[in-house]
Each structure stands twice: as C-alpha cells, then as structure tokens.
C-alpha positions in Angstrom: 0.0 1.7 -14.9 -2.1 -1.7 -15.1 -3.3 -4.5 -12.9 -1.0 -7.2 -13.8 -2.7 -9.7 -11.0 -4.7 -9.5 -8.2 -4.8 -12.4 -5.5 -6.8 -12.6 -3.0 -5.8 -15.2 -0.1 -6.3 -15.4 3.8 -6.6 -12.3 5.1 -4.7 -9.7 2.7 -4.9 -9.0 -1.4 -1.8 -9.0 -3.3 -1.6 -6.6 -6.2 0.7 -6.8 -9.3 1.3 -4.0 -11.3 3.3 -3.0 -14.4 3.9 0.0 -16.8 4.7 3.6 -16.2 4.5 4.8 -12.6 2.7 8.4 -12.5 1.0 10.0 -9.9 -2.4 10.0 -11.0 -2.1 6.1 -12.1 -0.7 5.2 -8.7 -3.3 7.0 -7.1 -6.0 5.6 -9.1 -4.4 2.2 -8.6 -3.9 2.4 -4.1 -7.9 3.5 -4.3 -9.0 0.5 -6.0 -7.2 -2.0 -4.2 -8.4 -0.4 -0.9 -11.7 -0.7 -2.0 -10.6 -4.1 -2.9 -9.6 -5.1 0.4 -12.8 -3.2 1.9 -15.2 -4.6 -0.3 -13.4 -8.6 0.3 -13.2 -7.8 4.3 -9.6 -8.6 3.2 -7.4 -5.7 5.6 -3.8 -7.0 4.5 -2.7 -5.5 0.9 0.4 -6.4 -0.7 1.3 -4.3 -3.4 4.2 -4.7 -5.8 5.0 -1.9 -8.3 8.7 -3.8 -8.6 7.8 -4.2 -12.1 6.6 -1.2 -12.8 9.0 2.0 -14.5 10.0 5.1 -13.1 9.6 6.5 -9.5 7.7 9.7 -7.8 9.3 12.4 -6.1 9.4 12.8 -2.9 6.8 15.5 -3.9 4.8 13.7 -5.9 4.6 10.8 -2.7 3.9 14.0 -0.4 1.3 14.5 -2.9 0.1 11.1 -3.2 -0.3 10.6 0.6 -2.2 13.8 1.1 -4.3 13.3 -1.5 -5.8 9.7 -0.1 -5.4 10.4 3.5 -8.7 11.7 4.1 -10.7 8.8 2.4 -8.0 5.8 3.2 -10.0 3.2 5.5 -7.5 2.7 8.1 -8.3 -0.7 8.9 -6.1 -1.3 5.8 -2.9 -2.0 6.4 -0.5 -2.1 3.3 3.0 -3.4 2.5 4.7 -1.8 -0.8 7.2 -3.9 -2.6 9.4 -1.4 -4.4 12.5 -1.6 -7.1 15.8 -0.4 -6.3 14.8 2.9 -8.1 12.0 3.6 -6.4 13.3 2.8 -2.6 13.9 5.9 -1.2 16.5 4.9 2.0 15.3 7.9 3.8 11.8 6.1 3.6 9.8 9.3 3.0 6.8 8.3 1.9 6.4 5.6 4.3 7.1 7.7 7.8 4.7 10.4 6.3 2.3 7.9 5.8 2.9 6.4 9.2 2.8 9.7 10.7 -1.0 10.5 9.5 -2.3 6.9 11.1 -1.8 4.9 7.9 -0.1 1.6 8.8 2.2 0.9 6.2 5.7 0.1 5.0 8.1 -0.5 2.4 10.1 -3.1 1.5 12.7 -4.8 -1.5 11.4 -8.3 -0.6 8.0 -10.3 -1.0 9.0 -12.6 2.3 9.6 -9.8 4.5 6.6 -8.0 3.7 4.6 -11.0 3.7 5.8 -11.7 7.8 5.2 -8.2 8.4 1.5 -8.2 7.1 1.4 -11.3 9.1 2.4 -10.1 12.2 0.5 -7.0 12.0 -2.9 -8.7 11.1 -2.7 -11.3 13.8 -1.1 -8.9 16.9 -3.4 -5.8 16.1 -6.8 -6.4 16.4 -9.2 -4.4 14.2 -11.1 -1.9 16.3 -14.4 -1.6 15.2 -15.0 1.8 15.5 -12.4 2.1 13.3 -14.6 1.6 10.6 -15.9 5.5 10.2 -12.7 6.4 9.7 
C-alpha cells in the first residue's frame, strides 16, 4: 500500500491510497495519517482505499482495530471510503470500532462522507481532556 495523496484542508486530511490492501500496510498506513491529523491539529481524516486491491477479513479488521485501539487519539474522527469489495453490509469493522470509543464510519461515496465529517466536527466539540487518551 502507498500514499497516493494527502490533502490537507479546513479542518480534516484526506488520504489517497493505492496498491495491495494487507494488514500490516493498512495498519502502518491509519497510524501515520493519525499522526498526521495530530501533528496538523487537523481532527477530520478522510481516507479512501477505493483504489486500492483486495479486502481484510473480518478477522484481519478485528485484528486491525485491536491493534490501534489503545494508541488511537480519539479526538480523531475518521470516514473510510471503501470499494464494493471491501464494503462489508454487516459494517463489522466500523460498529467494532464504534463500540471501543473510535468515531468512525464507512461509506461508497466521497459526498456523504464529506457531510458526515462535517457534521461531526462542527456538532461535537473537542473535549480537551480528551487529549490523554
């Protein structure tokens, strides 16, 4: 997997990536755009894997999640633009993620992740003590 692009505008980064999806690559890959959006007091990320090849698991997203849970800044919030292939209906990796206090979702379409970034970084204010997390 490879940074294609990287935007940064307003409030949020926008990633673009492309290759092989893999675990390890995709992990590698969420932890430098969170420390992207950290480092850029940026808290919206938008990151699009459409163009990307292949898919995880639902294992391999169990895996995923658990693995950056414990060092994810929560102050992040992050939309995930997915193919066809790798848009699980059932949503797993998104309600897992949800249900461990990381505000995310998933989505087919760059506008209505764009108005749901939006919404959440205007409506919820950050909580400064938040930051520790």
């Amino acid at each position: 997997m490879q940074f294609d692009r990287i935007d940064e505008r307003d409030r949020l980064v926008e990633f673009t990536l492309s290759g092989e999806i893999d675990l390890q690559g995709l992990m590698v890959a969420l932890r430098i755009a969170q420390e992207r959006c950290v480092t850029s007091g940026r808290w919206g990320a938008l990151f699009d894997i459409r163009g990307a090849s292949g898919t995880l698991t639902a294992e391999e997203r169990m895996q995923l999640i658990t693995a950056l849970l414990p060092e994810w800044n929560r102050k992040v919030v992050l939309a995930m633009l997915l193919g066809d292939e790798q848009f699980l209906p059932s949503r797993f990796g998104q309600l897992a993620a949800q249900n461990r206090g990381v505000r995310t979702r998933e989505f087919k379409e760059r506008e209505p992740a764009l108005a749901w970034l939006a919404t959440v970084l205007a409506d919820e204010p950050h909580d400064e003590r938040l930051d520790s997390l």
